[in-house]
Structures are given as structure tokens and as C-alpha cells.
BALOBA-1460 file (C-alpha; in Angstrom, 3 decimals):
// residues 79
<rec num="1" residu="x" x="-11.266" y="-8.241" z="3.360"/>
<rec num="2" residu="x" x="-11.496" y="-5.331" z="5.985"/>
<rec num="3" residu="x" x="-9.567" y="-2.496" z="6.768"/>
<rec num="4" residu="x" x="-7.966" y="-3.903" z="9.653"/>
<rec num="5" residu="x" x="-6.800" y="-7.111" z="7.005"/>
<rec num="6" residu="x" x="-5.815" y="-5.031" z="4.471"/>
<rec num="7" residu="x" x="-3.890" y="-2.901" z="6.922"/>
<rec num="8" residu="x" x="-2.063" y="-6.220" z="8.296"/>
<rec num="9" residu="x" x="-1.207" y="-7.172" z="4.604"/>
<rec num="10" residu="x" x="-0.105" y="-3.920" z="3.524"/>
<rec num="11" residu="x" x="2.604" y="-3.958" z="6.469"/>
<rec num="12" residu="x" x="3.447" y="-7.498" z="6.049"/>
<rec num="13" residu="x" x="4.194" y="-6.804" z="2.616"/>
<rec num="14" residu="x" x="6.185" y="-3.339" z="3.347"/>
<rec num="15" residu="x" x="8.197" y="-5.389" z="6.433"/>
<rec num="16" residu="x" x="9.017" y="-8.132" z="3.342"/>
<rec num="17" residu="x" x="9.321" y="-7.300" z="0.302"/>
<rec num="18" residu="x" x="10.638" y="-3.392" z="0.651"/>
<rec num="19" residu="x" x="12.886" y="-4.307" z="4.179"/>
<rec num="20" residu="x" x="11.560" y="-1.450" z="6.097"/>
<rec num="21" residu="x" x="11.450" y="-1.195" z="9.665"/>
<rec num="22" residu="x" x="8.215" y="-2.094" z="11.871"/>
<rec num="23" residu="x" x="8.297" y="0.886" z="13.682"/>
<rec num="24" residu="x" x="7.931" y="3.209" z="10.448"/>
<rec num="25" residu="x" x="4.748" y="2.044" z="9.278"/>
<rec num="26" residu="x" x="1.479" y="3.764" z="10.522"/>
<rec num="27" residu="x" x="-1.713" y="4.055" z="8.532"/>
<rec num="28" residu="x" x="-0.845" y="8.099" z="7.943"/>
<rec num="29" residu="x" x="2.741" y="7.645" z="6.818"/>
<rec num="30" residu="x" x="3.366" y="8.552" z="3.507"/>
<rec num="31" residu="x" x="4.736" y="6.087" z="1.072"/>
<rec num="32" residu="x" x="7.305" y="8.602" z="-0.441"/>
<rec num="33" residu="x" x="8.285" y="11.384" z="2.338"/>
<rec num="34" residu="x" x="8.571" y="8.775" z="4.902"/>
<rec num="35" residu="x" x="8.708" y="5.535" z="3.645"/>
<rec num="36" residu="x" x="10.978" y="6.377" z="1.006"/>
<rec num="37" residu="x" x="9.131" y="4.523" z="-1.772"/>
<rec num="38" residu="x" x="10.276" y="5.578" z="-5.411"/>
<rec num="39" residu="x" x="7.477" y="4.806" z="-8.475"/>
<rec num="40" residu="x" x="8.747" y="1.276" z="-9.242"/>
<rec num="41" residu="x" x="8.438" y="0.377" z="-5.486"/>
<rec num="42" residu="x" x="4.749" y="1.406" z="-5.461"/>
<rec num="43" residu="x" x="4.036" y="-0.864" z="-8.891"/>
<rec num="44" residu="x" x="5.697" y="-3.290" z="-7.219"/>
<rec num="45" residu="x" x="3.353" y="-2.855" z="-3.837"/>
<rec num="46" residu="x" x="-0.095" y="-2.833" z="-5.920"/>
<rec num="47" residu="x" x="1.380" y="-5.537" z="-7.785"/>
<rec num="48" residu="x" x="1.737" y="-7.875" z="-4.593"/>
<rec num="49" residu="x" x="-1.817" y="-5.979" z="-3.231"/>
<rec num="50" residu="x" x="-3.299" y="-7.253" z="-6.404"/>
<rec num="51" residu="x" x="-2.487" y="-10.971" z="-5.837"/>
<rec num="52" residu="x" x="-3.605" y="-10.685" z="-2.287"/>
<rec num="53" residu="x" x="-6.650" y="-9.188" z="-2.760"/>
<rec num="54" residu="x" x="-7.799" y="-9.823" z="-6.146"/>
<rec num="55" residu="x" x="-8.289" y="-6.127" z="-6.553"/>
<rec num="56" residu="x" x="-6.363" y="-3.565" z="-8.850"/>
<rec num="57" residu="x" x="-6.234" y="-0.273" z="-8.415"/>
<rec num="58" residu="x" x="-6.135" y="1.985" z="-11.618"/>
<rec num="59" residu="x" x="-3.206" y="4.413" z="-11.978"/>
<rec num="60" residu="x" x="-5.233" y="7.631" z="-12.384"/>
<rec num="61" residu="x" x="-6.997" y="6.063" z="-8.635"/>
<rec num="62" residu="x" x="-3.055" y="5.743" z="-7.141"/>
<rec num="63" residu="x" x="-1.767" y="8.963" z="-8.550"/>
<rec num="64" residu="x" x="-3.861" y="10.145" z="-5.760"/>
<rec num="65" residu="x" x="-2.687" y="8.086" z="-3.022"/>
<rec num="66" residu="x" x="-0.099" y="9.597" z="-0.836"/>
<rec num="67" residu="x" x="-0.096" y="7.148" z="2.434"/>
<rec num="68" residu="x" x="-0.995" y="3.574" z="3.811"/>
<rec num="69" residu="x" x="-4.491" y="4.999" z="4.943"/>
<rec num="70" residu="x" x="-5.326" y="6.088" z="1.107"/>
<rec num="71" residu="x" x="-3.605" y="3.435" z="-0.549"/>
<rec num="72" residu="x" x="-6.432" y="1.168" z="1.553"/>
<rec num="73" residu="x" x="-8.977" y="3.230" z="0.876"/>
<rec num="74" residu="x" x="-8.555" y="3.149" z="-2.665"/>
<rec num="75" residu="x" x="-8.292" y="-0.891" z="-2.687"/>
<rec num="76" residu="x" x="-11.802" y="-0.566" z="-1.003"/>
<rec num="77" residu="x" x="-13.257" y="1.336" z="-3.538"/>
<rec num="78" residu="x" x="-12.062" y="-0.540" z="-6.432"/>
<rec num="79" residu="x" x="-13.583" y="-3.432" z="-8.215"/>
């Protein structure tokens, strides 16, 4: 899956599941300043990344990851 995919699903996902607004979402946002994601919401989000994808990210990898552009960067370097 590219970037571009994985961006697509990533919003999808945030639009969904977590009821935020379109309009919000941008690939530098950050998922906790400006999205307003708390820890559970983000084990939530790798958990529906994971069955999308097929690919998990470890939690030392997301304690890293700070906005949509890292959180796909990290699902493309995982295995």
C-alpha cells in the first residue's frame, strides 16, 4: 500500500471511528495537540491500521510518532 493509500485509510478511519471533522486532518497535524487523541485512542487507531494493513507497529516505534505524516511513515517501515 502507498503513502497516498495509507494516507486515505488513516483519514477514513479518523472521520469514522474517532468522529472528527474532515477539515482537521492534514498529514502534519498532530494526533494529540490537534487532534485531541488520548493513549487509548491511538491503540485503538494502530489497532484498526493493523487490520487494514496487515502491519503492526511496535510501541517503542509509536512512542515516537507525533502526527499523521509519522504515524505513516512508521507503518512503512515496519514489517
Amino acid at each position: 500500500m502507498d503513502t497516498d493509500n495509507l494516507y486515505g485509510q488513516l483519514k477514513a478511519i479518523l472521520i469514522d471511528q474517532f468522529e472528527l471533522d474532515e477539515s482537521s486532518i492534514s498529514p502534519d497535524a498532530d494526533l494529540y495537540d490537534e487532534l485531541e487523541l488520548d493513549s487509548i485512542d491511538a491503540v485503538d487507531l494502530l489497532v484498526q491500521l493493523k487490520n487494514i494493513t496487515g502491519k503492526k507497529i511496535s510501541p517503542d516505534e509509536f512512542q515516537d510518532v507525533r502526527t499523521i505524516n509519522d504515524v505513516i511513515g512508521a507503518l512503512t517501515n515496519s514489517t
